[in-house]
C-alpha positions, 0 to 999 in steps of 0.5 A, spaced: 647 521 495 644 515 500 642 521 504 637 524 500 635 517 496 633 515 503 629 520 504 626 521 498 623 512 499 621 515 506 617 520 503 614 514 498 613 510 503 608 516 507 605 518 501 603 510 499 601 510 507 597 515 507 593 512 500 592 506 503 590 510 509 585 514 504 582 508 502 580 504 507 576 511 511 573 510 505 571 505 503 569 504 511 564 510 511 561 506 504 560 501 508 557 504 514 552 509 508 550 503 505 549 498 512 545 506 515 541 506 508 540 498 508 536 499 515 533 505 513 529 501 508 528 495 513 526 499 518 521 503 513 518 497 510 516 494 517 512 500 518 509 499 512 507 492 514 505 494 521 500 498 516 497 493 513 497 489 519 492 494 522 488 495 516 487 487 515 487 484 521 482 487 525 476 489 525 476 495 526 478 496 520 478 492 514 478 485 516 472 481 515 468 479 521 464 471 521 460 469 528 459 462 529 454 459 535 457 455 539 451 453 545 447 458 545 454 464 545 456 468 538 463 469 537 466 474 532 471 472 529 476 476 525 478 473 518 486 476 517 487 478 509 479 477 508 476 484 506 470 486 508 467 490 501 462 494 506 468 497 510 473 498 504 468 502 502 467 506 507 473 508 508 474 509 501 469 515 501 470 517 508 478 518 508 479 520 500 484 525 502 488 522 508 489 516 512 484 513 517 485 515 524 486 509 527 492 506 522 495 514 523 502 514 523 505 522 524 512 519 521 510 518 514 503 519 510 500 513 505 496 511 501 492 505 500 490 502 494 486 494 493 484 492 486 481 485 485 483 481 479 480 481 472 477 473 471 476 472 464 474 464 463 471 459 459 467 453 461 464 447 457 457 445 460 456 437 458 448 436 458 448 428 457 441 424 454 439 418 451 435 414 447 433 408 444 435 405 437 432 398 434 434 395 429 432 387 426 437 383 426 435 376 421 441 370 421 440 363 418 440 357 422 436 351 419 431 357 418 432 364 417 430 367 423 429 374 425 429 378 432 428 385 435 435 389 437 434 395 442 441 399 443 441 405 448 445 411 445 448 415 450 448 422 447 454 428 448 451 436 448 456 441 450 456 449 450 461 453 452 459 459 457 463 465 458 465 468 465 467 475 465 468 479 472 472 486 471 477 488 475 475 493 482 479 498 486 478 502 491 484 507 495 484 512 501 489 516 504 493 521 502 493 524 494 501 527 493 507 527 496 514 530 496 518 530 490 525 531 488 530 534 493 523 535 499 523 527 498 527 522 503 525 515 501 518 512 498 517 505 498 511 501 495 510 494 498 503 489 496 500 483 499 494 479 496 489 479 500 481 476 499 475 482 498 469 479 501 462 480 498 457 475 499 458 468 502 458 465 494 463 471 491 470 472 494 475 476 489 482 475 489 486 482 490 491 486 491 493 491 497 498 496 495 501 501 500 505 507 497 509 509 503 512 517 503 518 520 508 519 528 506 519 536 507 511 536 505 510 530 510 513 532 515 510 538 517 503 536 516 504 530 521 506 536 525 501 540 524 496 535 526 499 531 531 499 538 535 492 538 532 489 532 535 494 531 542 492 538 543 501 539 545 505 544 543 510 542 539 518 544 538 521 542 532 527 543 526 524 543 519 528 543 513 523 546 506 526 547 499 521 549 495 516 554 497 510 552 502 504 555 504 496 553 508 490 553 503 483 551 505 478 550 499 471 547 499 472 548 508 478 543 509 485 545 510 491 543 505 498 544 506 501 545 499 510 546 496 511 550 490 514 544 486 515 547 479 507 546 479 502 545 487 503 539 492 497 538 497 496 534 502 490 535 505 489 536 513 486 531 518 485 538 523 479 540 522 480 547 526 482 554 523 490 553 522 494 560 522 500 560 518 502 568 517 505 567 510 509 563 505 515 559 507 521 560 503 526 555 502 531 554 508 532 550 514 527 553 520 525 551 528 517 551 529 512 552 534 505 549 533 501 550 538 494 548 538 487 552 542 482 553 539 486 555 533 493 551 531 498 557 530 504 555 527 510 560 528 516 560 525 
């Protein structure tokens, strides 16, 4: 009887054991998930702060560029965070549809956006004026006596004056990223910056970044990069929704059937060979770029 009542608390105590056990594997691969999940997300909003930085910090790209005269020799100097109004519009017509090539990162795609902010105000304008007022002033000492006074009245004439600059935008880089199960992670970050339009009219705004990681990026960052280097590349590629190339009004697009079309338009300007639709599944490609990318799955 003590024989098998020692067995039986032996075999509680294996079954506790290897709950605990259980437990503390869990909760360690948690742990480790959430700190891998947490420097995923560090690692990609210093991206897209290395983003921004190249727009607005230098002069290439959107930073607003002052010169001073110091004995007879001009310096150029960037101005961090202050927008040039001439270069924002360039780039916002020029790259409509993908990122400027010197703020181009084939980890990612993204899409730029920068909105001034509304003023809606109401001064008051104090106009002040004279004018003089006489008045005969008589008092009796010994004799009535009379005098002249003269006041000077100060007079107080306001109007109100209403100023009201609506609000602008301007975005470049890519119109449509991956959805549901092609996306890996998205992220929006927003800084304020200065848009400069003339010496006497600077506008508070906002510059937005919305950054993508996916399917649909990842296989046009390919496309272009082997485009543009002019290298074979070799790569494994995960799809989960149906992708094809298309070319409408002359410029390429890869697009993902996701329940309605996807596209992101491409910066390589050759003929782009891709045989037919790709069906979901995980493959391994080769693009090689002559004078037509060829991209074989």
């Amino acid at each position: 009887m003590k024989a098998q009542t020692s067995f039986l608390m032996k075999g509680i105590y294996l079954i506790l054991v290897l709950v605990i056990i259980a437990i503390v594997a869990n909760s360690i691969t948690q742990s480790n998930y959430l700190l891998a999940t947490r420097m995923r997300e560090l690692e990609f909003r210093k991206n897209a702060q290395n983003v921004i930085d190249k727009l607005v910090g230098y002069n290439k790209s959107l930073a607003f560029q002052d010169s001073v005269t110091i004995e007879t020799k001009t310096l150029y100097l960037g101005q961090n965070r202050i927008i040039d109004l001439k270069k924002l519009e360039e780039l916002s017509d020029k790259f409509s549809e993908y990122e400027p090539d010197d703020a181009r990162n084939f980890n990612f795609r993204y899409r730029i956006k920068v909105e001034t902010r509304p003023i809606n105000l109401e001064t008051k304008e104090i106009v002040f004026g004279t004018k003089r007022a006489c008045r005969q002033v008589c008092y009796l000492s010994y004799v009535w006596k009379c005098y002249t006074v003269c006041d000077v009245l100060v007079e107080d004439r306001s109007k109100k004056v209403g100023v009201n600059i609506p609000s602008e935008s301007w975005s470049f880089g890519v119109n449509e990223f991956s959805r549901e199960k092609a996306l890996t992670e998205r992220m929006t970050i927003s800084i304020p910056v200065i848009v400069y339009y003339s010496k006497s009219k600077l506008m508070p705004a906002l510059l937005s970044i919305d950054i993508v990681d996916g399917e649909l990026e990842i296989f046009s960052n390919l496309i272009d990069k082997s485009c543009l280097v002019g290298e074979k590349i070799v790569s494994d590629l995960s799809i989960s929704y149906p992708t094809y190339k298309k070319t409408s009004g002359g410029e390429n697009y890869l697009c993902m059937d996701i329940r309605e079309e996807i596209c992101q338009r491409l910066s390589c300007e050759k003929e782009i060979d891709i045989k037919e639709m790709i069906v979901p599944g995980k493959y391994r490609i080769e693009i090689e770029s002559n004078e037509v990318v060829e991209v074989k799955i």
